[in-house]
N, C-alpha and C positions, 0 to 999 in steps of 0.2 A: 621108240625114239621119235618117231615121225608125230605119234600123238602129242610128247612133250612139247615139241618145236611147235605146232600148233597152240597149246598151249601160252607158253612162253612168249613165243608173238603175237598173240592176241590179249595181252594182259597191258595195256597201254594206259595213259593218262585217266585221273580220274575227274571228269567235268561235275558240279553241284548244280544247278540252275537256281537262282536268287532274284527275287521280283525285288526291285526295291519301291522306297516311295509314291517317285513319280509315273508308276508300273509299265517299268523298259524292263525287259527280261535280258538279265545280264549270266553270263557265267564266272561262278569263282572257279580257280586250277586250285586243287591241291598239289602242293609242290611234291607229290611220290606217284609212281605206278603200282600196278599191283603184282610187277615182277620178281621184287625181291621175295613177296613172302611167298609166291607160287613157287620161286628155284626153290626155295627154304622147304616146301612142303614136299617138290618133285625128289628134291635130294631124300628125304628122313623115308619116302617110298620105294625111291630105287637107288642104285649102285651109283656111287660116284662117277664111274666110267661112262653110264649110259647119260649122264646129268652136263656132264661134259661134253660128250658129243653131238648133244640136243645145242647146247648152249652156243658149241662152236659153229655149228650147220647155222644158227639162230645170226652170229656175227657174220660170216661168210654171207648169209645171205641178203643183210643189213648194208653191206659195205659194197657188194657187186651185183643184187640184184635187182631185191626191192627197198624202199624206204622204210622201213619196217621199227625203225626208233624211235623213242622218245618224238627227237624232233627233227625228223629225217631219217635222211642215209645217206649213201653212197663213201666215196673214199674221202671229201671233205669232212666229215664226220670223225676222223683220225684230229682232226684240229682242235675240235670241240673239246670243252672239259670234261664234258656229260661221257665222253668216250673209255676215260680213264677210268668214272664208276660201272662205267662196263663191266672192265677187265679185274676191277673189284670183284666181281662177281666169283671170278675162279676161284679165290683164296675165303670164300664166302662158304662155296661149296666142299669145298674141301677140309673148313673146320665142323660145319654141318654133319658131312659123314662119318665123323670120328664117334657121332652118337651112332651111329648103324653098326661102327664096328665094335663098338665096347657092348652091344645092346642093353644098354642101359639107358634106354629113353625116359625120363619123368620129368615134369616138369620145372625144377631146378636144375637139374645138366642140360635143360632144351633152354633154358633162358641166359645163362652162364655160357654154351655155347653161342648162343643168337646173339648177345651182346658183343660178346668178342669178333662173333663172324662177322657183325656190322662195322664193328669202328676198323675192322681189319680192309673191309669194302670201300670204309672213306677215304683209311689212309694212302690205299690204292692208288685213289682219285686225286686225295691231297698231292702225295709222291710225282704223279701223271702230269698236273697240272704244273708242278712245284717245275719240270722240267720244259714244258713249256714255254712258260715263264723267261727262266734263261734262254732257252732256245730264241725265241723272242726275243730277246729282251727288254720285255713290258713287266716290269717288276708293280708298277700299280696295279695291275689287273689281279696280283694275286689275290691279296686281302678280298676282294669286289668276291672273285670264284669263291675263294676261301668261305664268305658267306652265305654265298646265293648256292653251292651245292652241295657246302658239307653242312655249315654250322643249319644253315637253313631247313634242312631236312632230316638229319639226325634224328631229331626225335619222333619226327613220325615214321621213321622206319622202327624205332625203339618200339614204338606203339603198335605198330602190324605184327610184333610178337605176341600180344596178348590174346586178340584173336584165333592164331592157331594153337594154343593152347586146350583148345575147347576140340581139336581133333589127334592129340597125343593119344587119349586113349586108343581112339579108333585103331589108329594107325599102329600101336602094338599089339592090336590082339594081330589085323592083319599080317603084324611080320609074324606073329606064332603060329597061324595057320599054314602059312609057308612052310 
């Protein structure tokens, strides 16, 4: 567990470096980390249980001890929208395992569930924010969230599925020598 949490927090933003023209060395962000496909690949290795308890030790220590987020920490991070795809997270893993328990891992039930586990993760965030919103209420800001962390990233989280697909094999022979 301690290695996931490792893991898991060290999986942060990804920076490109881009010379342009006038050769000022600028960075582009890609709008994703490389968190969701690492939970995605820590879940299809190990138990749901122990994927959750990495993950929670991961918030817990996001929220009270170090900055360890996206883009921060501490308990103001509860406000942020970014928080809500957090908490996507659970319902992410949780559809993930269900290939662990069927062991029917192949590449069509890993992309049927990753599809589902993803928009399952948005609508998390959606839901999150959607209550924000009201709680505030700043009903402009939704559309604005609505863009910049669901519609906006979506498909690059779609796209960090194809990648692990190139380690499905692996990782069932690993569950059959178990």
């Amino acid at each position: 567990m301690s290695l996931q949490l490792l893991v898991i927090t060290s999986m942060l933003p990804v920076y490109i470096p881009l010379t342009f023209i006038n050769k000022s060395s600028n960075n582009f962000e890609l709008p994703i980390t490389w968190q969701i496909p690492t939970i995605i690949l820590l879940t299809l290795i190990f138990h749901r249980k122990v994927v959750f308890r990495a993950f929670s030790i991961y918030i817990i220590l996001g929220l009270f001890i170090l900055p360890v987020f996206h883009q921060g920490g501490s308990l103001g991070y509860l406000l942020t929208p970014n928080f809500g795809y957090l908490l996507g997270l659970y319902p992410l893993i949780k559809i993930i395992d269900n290939l662990n328990n069927r062991n029917n891992l192949n590449v069509g039930n890993f992309l049927k569930n990753g599809f589902i586990a993803i928009g399952a993760m948005h609508l998390t965030g959606i839901f999150y924010n959607f209550i924000q919103v009201i709680f505030y209420s700043q009903f402009n800001l939704f559309l604005y969230n609505l863009g910049k962390y669901s519609l906006g990233k979506i498909g690059y989280h779609f796209l960090m599925l194809f990648p692990l697909l190139l380690l499905i094999k692996p990782i069932e022979r690993l569950k059959r020598i178990k």
